[in-house]
N, C-alpha and C positions, 0 to 999 in steps of 0.2 A: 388485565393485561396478560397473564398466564393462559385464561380461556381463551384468547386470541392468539395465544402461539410465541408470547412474546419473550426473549432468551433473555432481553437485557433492558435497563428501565433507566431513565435520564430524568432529573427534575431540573428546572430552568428556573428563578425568579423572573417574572415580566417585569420588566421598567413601564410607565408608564406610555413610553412613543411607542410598545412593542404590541401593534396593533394591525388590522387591515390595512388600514393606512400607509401606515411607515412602515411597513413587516416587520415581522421578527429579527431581530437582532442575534447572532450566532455566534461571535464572536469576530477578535480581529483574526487578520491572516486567514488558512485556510483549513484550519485544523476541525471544523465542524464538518466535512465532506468525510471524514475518519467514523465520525459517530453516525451520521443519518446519512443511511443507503439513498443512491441514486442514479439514475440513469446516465448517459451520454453527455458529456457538454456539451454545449452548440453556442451560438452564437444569435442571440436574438436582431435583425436586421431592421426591426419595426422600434425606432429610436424612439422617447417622449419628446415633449415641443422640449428647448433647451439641453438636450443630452449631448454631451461632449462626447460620447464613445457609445459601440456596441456593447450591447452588457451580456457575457456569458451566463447562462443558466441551465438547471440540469433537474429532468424533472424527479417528482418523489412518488412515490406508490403512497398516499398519506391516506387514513380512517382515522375520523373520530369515533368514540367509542363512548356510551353511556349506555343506560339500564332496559334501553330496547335494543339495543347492538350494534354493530359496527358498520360504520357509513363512511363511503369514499369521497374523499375532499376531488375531484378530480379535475382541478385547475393548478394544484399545488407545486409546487420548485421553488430547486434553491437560486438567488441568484448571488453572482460572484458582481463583487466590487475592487478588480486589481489596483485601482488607485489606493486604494487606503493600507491594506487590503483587507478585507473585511466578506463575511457571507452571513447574509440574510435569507428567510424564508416569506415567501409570498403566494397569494392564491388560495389559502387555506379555508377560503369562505365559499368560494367561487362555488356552483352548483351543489351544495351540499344543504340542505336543506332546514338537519337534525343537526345541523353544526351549533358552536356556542356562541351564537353572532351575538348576542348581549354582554359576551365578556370580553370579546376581541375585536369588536367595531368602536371603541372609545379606548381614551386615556384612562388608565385607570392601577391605580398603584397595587404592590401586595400582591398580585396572583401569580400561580402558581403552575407551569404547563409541565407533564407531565409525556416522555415520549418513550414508547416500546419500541421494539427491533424483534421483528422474527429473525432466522434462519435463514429464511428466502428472500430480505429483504423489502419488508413490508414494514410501515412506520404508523406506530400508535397514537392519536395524539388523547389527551383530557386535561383538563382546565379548571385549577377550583380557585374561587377570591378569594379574596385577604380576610383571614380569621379563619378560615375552615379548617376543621381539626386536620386533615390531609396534608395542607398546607402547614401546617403548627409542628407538626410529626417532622417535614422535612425540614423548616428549620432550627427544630429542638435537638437532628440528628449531626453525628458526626462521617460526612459523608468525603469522600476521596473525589476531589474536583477536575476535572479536566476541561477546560480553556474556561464557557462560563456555563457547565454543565456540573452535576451532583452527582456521581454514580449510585444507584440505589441498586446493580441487580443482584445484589446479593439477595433482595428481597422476594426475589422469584425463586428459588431454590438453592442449588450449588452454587458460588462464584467460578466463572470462567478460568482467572487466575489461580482460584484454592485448587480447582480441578489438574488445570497443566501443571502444577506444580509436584500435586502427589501424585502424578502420571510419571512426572521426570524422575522423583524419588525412587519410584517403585526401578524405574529403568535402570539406575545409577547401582541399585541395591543386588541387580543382574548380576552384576560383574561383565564377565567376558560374554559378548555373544557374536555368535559367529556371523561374518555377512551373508543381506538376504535382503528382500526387499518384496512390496503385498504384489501378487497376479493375481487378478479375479478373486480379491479377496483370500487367498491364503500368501502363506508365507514361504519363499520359493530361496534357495540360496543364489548369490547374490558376490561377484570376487572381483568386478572389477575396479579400479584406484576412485571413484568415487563413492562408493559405496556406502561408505559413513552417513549421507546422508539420507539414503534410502533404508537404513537399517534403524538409525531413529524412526523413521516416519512407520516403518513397518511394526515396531513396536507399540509405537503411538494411535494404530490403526489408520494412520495416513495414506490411501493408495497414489502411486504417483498420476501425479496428469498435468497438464500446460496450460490449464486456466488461473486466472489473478485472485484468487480467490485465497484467503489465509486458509492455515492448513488446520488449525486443531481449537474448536470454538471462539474464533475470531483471533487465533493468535497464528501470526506467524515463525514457525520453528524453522530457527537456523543451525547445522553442525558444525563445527569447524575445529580441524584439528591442531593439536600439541601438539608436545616430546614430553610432558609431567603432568601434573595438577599441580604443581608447587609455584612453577613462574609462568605457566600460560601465555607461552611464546606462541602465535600461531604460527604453523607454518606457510599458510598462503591468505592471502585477501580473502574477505568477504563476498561472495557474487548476490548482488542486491536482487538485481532482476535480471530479467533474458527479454523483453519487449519486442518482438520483430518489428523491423523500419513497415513506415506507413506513405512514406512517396520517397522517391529518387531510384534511381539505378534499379536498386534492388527489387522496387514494386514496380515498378512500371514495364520493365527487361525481365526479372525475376530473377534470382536467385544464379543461377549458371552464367549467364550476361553478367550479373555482377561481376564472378568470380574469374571472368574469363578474361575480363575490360580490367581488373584493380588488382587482382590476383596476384601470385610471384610462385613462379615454381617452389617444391618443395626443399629446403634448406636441406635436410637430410639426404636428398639425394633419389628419394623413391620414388620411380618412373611411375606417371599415370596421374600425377597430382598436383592440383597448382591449391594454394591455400592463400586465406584472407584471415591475416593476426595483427600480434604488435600490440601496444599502448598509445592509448589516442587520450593525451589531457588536454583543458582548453587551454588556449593560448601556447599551446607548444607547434614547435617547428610540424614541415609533414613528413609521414613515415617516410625513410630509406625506400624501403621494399615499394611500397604501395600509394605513395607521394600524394597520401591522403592527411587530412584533420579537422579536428572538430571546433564549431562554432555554435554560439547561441544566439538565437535573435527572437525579441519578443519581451527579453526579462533584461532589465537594467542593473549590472554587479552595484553601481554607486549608489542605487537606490532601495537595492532589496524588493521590488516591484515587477510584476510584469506589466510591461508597457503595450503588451499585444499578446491578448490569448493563442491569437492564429500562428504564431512563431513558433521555434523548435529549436531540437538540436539536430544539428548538421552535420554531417563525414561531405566533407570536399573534398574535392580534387583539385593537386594545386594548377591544374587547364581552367576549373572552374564550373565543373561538372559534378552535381551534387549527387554523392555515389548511395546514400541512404538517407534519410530524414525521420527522424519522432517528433510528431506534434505536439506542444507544451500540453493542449488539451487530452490528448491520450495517453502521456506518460503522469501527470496531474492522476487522470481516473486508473491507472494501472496503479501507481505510489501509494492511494488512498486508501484501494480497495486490499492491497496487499500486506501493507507497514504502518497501519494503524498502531498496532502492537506486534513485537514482536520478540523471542526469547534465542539468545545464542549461549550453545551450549556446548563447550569441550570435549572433545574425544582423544583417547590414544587407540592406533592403530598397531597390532601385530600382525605380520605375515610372513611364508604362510603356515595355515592355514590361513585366512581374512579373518581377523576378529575385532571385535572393539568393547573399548569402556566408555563411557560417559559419565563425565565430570559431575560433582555434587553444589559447587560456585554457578551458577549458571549469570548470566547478563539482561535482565529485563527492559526494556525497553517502549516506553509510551510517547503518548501527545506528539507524533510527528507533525510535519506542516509540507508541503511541496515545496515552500519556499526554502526550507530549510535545504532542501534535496538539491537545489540549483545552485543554491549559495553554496553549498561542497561540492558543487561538479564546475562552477568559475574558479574556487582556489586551487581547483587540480585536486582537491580528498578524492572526489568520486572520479574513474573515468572511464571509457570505454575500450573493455578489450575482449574483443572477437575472439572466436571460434569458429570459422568456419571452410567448408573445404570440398572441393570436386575430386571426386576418386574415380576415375577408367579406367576397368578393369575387364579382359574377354568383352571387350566390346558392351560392358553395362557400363553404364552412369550412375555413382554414389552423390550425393549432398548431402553435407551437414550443417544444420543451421545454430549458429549460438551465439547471438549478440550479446554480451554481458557486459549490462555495468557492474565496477566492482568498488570497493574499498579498503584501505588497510582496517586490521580490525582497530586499534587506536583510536581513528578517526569514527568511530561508529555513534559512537556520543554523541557528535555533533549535528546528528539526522535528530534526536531527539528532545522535547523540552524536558523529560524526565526519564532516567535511569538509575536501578539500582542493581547493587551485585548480590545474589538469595542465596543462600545454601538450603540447599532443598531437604535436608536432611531434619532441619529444623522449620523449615517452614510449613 
C-alpha cells in the first residue's frame, strides 16, 4: 500500500452477502463517501427490472494490488441507497482481470478487504480469507472504528491526526504572531479582520485557495475566535462552507442580475452599492430587505432521508422566483470531501499591531454524514448567510461573492458522530 502511494489504510470485515453480487456493504447513511474518494454523483437513469427509483452513484478510481502490481478495477462506484440510507460498492470485478474474483464472486465468511487512499485520491483495494495471518493481525489489533471501517493508517508511517496535533502544539507554543497569510509560498503580513484564519493556515503551510478540498492531511482546520482560553465564548458563528449556487438567478443571470433583481441599497448609506445579506433559516419568515428564503426539497425532516437526490436547497423569492439553488448532490460531494474531519481551534486577537494566539484545548471533530448536515439546517443550527455585494465606483464594477453557511459554534457537535476536546499540549 505505501509503494503505491497510499497515506491512509482501511480494513473492512466481509459478511458473507459482501460480494459481486450483492456489493460491498459500506455502511448505513452516508458517512463511507468521507473515507473512499470519488467522483461526481449522478444519477443512474438505466433502472433494473423492479427498481422503485433512480439510484445515485459516484464513480471510484479503484486498483487492486497484489505481487505483480496494481490493476484498475475500471467499472467500479459507489452507489447510494437514500431509502435506507445506506452506500454500497459495486463493479469491483468488472474488466479487471488480475482481480480476486475467487474471493469476491461467492459467499463467503471471515475475509478480510483491505482499502488504501492516496493523496490524489486513488483507492487501493486487497483481500485475504479467513485465517490469514493479515486478517488475524487486524482482528487481534485494537483499531479506532469509523462507521464499519478499522483505521489502520497509523501503519503506514505518521498518523494524520498525531501529525495535526504536534503542528497545533508547536503553533500554540508561538505565542503571539503577528498576521500574515502564504503568497506563492512565503509568508507575506496579513491585517485584515479576518486574518486569523489565514495566519493559522500560514503557519500550517496551508496556502489559501477555493477548492473543497481539506486543508492539512485530510483534516479540515477551523479558527475561530475568543475573549480568553478560560470560557471560550466565540465571538461569531462558525462558516462551514462558501459553495457557490449551481442554478437559479444567480447562475443563470450571474451574479450582478442577482444583486441587482434581490439586492437592497447599502444600509450604511454608501453611494455605489447595493448588497445581498441577512440570515436565511428554514422555515423562517422572508427577509425584510430581500423578501427572499430558504427551502429544502428532496430530503424529508420526519424521516432523516433523502427522498430525491435531484432536490436542494432553495433562496426564493416570496414572487416565487428561485434567486439561487445548491443541489443536495453538490453540497453532498462539497460536505464530504471538505468535513470528513475536521479541528477548530481558538484564537485571541490583539490590535493593533494584528496579532494572535492559538488556544492549547482545540475541538476534534470525526464521522460526519450529510444527513446529519441537513438535519441542522431543517432545525435552523445551520443557515445561510450571505456576503455579497456590487460596488460602482469611477465607472468600475466590484462583486463579491460569499455564500456562507454558517453555525453557532455549540451547535458544531451535532454535524458530528464523534468529538473530542485535546489539549495539545499533552497530546
Amino acid at each position: 500500500m505505501r509503494e503505491y502511494g497510499a497515506s491512509r489504510l482501511y480494513a473492512k470485515e466481509l459478511a458473507a452477502n459482501d460480494n459481486s453480487k450483492n456489493q460491498v456493504y459500506l455502511g448505513g447513511g452516508f458517512g463511507a463517501l468521507n473515507i473512499i474518494p470519488h467522483g461526481d454523483i449522478y444519477v443512474d437513469r438505466e433502472q433494473r427490472a423492479g427498481s422503485k427509483q433512480d439510484r445515485p452513484k459516484a464513480s471510484v478510481e479503484f486498483y487492486w494490488i497484489d505481487e505483480g502490481g496494481r490493476h484498475l478495477a475500471p467499472g467500479a462506484n459507489l452507489i447510494l441507497y437514500p431509502d435506507y440510507p445506506e452506500v454500497r460498492m459495486s463493479g469491483f470485478l468488472r474488466g479487471c482481470r488480475p482481480a480476486p474474483s475467487d474471493l469476491m464472486n461467492q459467499r463467503l465468511d471471515g475475509r478480510i478487504m483491505f482499502f488504501g487512499v492516496t493523496p490524489d485520491g486513488k483507492v487501493l483495494g486487497y483481500v485475504v480469507p479467513d485465517g490469514h495471518p493479515l486478517g488475524n493481525e487486524v482482528k487481534a489489533g485494537l483499531w479506532q472504528r469509523l462507521g464499519v471501517f478499522l483505521e489502520l493508517s497509523a501503519l503506514l508511517g505518521r498518523d494524520p491526526k498525531s501529525a495535526l496535533l504536534a503542528e497545533l502544539r508547536r503553533v500554540h507554543e508561538m505565542g503571539w504572531i503577528a498576521g500574515q497569510r502564504l503568497r506563492g509560498g512565503s509568508k507575506v503580513s496579513y491585517s485584515a479582520p479576518n486574518a486569523g484564519g489565514y495566519t493559522l493556515e500560514a503557519e500550517l503551510g496551508i496556502s489559501p485557495n477555493g477548492n473543497a478540498e481539506p486543508d492539512f492531511m485530510g483534516w479540515e482546520v477551523k479558527q475561530y475566535g475568543v475573549t480568553n482560553f478560560q470560557r471560550f465564548t466565540p465571538k461569531s458563528p462558525v462558516t462551514l462552507m462558501t459553495p457557490e449556487p449551481t442554478a437559479g438567478v444567480y447562475r443563470t443571470e450571474g451574479v450582478e442580475a442577482f444583486v441587482r433583481r434581490f439586492g437592497y441599497p447599502d444600509t450604511r448609506g454608501r453611494q455605489g452599492r447595493l448588497n445581498f445579506g441577512g440570515i436565511y433559516r428554514y422555515g423562517g419568515a422572508p427577509h425584510a430587505r430581500t423578501r427572499c428564503s430558504v427551502f429544502v426539497e428532496g430530503f424529508d425532516p420526519a424521516t432523516g432521508k433523502i427522498a430525491d437526490i435531484d432536490g436542494g436547497i432553495y433562496l426564493r423569492h416570496a414572487a416565487g422566483d428561485d434567486a439561487a439553488v445548491w443541489t443536495l448532490r453538490g453540497m453532498m460531494e462539497h460536505w464530504n470531501r471538505k468535513h470528513a474531519q475536521a479541528v477548530y481551534v481558538p484564537s485571541i486577537c490583539e490590535n493593533p499591531p494584528r496579532r494572535y494566539q492559538f488556544g492549547h484545548p482545540v475541538l476534534l471533530c470525526e464521522q460526519t454524514d450529510f444527513i446529519l448536515f441537513l438535519k441542522a439546517f431543517v432545525a435552523g443550527k445551520v443557515y445561510y448567510d450571505p456576503g455579497i455585494k456590487l460596488v460602482e465606483e469611477t465607472g468600475a464594477e466590484e462583486i463579491k461573492r460569499r455564500s456562507q453557511f454558517r453555525i453557532k459554534h455549540a451547535h458544531l457537535t451535532d454535524l458530528y458522530h464523534s468529538h473530542q476536546v485535546v489539549d495539545v499540549r499533552t497530546a
